[in-house]
C-alpha positions in Angstrom: -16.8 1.1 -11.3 -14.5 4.4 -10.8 -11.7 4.3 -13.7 -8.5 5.8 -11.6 -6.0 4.7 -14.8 -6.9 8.0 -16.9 -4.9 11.0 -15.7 -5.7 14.5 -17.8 -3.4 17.3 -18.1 -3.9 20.4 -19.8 -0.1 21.7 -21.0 1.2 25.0 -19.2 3.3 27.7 -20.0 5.5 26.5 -17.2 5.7 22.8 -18.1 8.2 21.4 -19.5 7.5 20.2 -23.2 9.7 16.9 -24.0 6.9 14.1 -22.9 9.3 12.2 -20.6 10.6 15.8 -18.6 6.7 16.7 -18.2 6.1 13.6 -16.4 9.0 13.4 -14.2 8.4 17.6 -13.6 4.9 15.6 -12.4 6.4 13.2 -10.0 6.4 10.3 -12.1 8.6 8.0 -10.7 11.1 6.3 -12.5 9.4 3.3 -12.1 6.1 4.4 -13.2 7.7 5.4 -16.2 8.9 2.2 -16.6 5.3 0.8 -16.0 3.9 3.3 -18.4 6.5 2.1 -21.3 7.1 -1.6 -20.6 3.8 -2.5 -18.9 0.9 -1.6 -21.1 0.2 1.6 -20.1 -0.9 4.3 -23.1 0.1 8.4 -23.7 -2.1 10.7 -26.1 -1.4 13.9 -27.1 -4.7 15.8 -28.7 -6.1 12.2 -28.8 -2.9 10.9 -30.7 -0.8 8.3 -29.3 2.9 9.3 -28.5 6.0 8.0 -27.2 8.1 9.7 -24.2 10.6 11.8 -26.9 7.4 14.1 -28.3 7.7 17.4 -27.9 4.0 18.8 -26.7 2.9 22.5 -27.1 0.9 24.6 -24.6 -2.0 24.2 -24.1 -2.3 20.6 -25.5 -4.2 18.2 -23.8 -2.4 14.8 -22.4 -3.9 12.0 -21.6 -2.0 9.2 -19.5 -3.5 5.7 -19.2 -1.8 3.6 -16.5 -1.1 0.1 -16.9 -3.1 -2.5 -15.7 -2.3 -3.6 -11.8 -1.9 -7.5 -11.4 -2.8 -7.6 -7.2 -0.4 -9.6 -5.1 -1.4 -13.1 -4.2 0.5 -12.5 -0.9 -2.7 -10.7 0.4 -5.9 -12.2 0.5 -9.5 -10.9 0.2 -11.2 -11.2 3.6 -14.5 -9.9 4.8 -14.5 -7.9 7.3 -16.5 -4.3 9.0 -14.7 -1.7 7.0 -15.4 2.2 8.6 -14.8 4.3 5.4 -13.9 8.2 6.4 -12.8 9.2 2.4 -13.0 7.9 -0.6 -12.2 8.9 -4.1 -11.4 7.5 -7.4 -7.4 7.9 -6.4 -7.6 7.6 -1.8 -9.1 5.3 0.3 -9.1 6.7 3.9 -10.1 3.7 6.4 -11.0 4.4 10.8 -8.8 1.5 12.3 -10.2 -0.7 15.1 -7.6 -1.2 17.9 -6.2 -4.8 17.8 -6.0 -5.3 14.1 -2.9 -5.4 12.2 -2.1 -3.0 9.2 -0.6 -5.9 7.2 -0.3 -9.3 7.0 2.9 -10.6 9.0 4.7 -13.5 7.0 4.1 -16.8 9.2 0.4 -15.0 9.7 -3.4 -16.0 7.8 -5.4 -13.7 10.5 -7.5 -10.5 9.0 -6.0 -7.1 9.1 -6.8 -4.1 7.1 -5.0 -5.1 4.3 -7.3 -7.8 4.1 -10.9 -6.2 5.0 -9.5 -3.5 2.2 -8.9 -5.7 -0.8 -11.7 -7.2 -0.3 -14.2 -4.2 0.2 -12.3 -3.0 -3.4 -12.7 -6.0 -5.3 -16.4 -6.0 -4.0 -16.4 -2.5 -5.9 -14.9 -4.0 -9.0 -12.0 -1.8 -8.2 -8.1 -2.6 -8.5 -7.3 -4.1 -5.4 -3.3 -3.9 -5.4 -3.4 -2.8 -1.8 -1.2 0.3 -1.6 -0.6 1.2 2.0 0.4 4.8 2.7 0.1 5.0 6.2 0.2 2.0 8.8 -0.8 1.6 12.4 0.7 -0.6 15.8 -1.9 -3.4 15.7 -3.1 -1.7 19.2 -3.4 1.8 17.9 -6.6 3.0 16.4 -7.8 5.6 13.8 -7.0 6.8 10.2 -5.3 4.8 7.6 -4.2 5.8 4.3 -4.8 3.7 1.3 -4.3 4.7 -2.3 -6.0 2.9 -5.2 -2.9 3.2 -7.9 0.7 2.5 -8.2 1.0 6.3 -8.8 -1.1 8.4 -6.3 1.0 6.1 -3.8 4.3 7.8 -5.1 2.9 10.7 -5.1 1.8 10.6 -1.3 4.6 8.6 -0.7 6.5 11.8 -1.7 4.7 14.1 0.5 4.6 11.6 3.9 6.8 13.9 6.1 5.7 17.5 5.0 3.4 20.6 5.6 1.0 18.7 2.9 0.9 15.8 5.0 -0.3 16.4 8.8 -0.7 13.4 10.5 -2.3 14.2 14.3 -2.7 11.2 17.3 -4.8 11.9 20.9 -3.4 9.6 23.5 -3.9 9.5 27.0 -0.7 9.3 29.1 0.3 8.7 32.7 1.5 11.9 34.9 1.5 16.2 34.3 4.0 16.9 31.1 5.7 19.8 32.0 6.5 22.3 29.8 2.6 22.1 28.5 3.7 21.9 25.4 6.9 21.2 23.1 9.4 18.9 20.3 10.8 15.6 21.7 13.7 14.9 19.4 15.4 11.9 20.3 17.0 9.5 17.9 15.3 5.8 17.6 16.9 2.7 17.1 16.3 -1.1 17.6 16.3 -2.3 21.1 19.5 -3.9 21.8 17.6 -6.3 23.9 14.6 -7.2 21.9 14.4 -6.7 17.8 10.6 -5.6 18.1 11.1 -3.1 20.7 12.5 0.5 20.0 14.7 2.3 21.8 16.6 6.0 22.4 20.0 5.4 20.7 22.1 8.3 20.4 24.8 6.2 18.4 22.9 4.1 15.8 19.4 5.8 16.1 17.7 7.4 13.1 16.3 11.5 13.5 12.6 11.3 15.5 10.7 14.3 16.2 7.2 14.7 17.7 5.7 18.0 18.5 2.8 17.6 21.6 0.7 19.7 23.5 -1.4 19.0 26.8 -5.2 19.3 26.0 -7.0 18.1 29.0 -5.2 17.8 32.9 -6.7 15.3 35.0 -5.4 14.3 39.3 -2.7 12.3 37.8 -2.7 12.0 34.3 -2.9 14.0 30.8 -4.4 14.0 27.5 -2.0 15.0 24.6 -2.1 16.2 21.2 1.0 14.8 19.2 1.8 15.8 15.5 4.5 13.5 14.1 7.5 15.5 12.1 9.1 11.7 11.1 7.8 7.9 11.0 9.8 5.9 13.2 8.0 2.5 14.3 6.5 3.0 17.9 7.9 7.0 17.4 4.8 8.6 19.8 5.3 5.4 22.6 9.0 5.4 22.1 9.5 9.1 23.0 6.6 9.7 26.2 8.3 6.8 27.8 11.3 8.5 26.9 10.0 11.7 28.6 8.7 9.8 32.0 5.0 9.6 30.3 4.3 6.3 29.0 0.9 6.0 27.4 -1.5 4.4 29.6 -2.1 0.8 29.0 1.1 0.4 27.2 2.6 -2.7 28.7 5.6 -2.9 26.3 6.9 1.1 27.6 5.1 1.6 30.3 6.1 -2.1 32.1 2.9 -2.2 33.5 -0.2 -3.7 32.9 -3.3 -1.3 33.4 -6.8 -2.6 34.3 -8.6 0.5 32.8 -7.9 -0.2 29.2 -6.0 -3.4 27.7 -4.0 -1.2 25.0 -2.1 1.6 24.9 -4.3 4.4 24.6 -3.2 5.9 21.3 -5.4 7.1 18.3 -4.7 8.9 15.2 -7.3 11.2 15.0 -6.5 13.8 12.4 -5.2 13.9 9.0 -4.8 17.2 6.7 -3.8 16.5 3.6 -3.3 18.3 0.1 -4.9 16.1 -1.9 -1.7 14.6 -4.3 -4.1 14.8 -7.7 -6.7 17.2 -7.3 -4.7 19.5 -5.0 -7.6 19.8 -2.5 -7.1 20.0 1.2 -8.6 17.4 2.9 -9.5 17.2 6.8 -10.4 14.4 7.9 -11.2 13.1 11.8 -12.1 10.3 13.5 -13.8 10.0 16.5 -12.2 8.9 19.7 -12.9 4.9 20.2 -15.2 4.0 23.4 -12.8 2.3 25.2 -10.4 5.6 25.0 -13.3 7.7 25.8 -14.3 5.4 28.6 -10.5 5.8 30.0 -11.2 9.4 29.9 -14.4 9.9 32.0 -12.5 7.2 34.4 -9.4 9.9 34.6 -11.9 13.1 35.0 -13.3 10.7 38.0 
């Protein structure tokens, strides 16, 4: 069983010194620290136990213990094919199957990853507080972000829409974008019309940018490479139809049903990530599912 509560730091030069300044310098949030005081988590200085007023010296060694996790009942274990990409003591990096759900909906008691995952880390004798960092449309496939403790989720939380998080999707749309490459920054909003559709809304619409480029031509189609700069629900389908490209298969934008595949053709492929505790970069890829590459040979005729 991996321990992810003990946290080590060695003190700096460059760190502050007052306990409580050195961990919110460390991207403790205020409600970890509230954890930490009120919830039964621990803090040792030089193997001494201290409260959040100390005043450390450099090159002491602090340990932080982080209280105990009490899972949500809302969630419940379910058995299920889990595709494991990463995996460390702090991440949990999962391959998504098209036509499963990221989370439970409310009125819902079908499996989705939040399920399959609690119960592949209670398995483990892990904590298994599900801490979702990254969610996927239920029709989208490909890599999902899951991390193990209250405060590696803060941390990525904290990093979701920067250069240390790089989050890249392959999807196969209808039609020849021209220019080859480029931004689409269009504001999202709720559909006026429907509340589970998304919409361009100039007025009401929050800030959405997506950078693409064209990998692969086909006669009548395209295969794109889109990095997301914000995480708007349905941003990549929102702005291609926006653009005259609708993913292929994507009944809801494109208005059309398409025989060849019976989703939209969307996969989140690539993730590059600075690793929030041990600083590493991590690539990480998954492959292209059948029915996507099955699409594709049908497009290359």
């Amino acid at each position: 069983m991996q321990n992810n509560r003990f946290l080590k730091f060695i003190i700096q030069e460059t760190d502050k010194k007052i306990l409580r300044k050195f961990l919110i310098q460390h991207n403790f949030s205020s409600s970890q620290l509230h954890n930490l005081k009120n919830k039964g988590g621990q803090i040792y200085v030089n193997h001494k136990q201290r409260h959040f007023n100390f005043k450390m010296q450099t090159g002491d060694t602090l340990l932080v213990v982080l209280n105990n996790e009490q899972p949500s009942d809302l969630i419940e274990p379910m058995e299920g094919q889990l595709d494991v990409i990463y995996e460390d003591k702090y991440l949990l990096v999962v391959n998504k199957p098209p036509g499963l759900a990221s989370l439970p909906a409310k009125a819902r008691s079908s499996r989705t990853m939040a399920n399959v995952v609690k119960y592949y880390l209670q398995s483990k004798e892990e904590n298994s507080s599900i801490h979702l960092v990254t969610r996927l449309d239920r029709e989208t496939s490909g890599l999902m972000v899951f991390a193990k403790n209250s405060y590696t989720h803060s941390l990525l939380d904290q990093i979701l829409h920067s250069d240390d998080f790089k989050k890249y999707y392959l999807a196969l749309v209808y039609g020849e974008v021209q220019p080859q490459n480029g931004l689409i920054d269009l504001p999202i909003g709720i559909d006026p019309k429907a509340f589970y559709l998304r919409s361009i809304d100039y007025k009401l619409g929050k800030e959405s940018r997506t950078i693409y480029e064209t990998v692969e031509n086909y006669e009548n189609d395209s295969m794109l490479k889109l990095k997301l700069l914000t995480g708007r629900t349905h941003q990549i389908r929102v702005h291609l139809s926006a653009i005259g490209h609708p993913i292929i298969g994507d009944e809801m934008y494109s208005l059309k049903k398409d025989p060849r595949i019976n989703r939209q053709a969307l996969h989140c492929y690539q993730l590059q990530i600075i690793h929030p505790v041990t600083k590493k970069l991590l690539k990480l890829t998954a492959p292209i599912p059948e029915d996507m590459v099955l699409l594709r040979s049908a497009l290359k005729g």
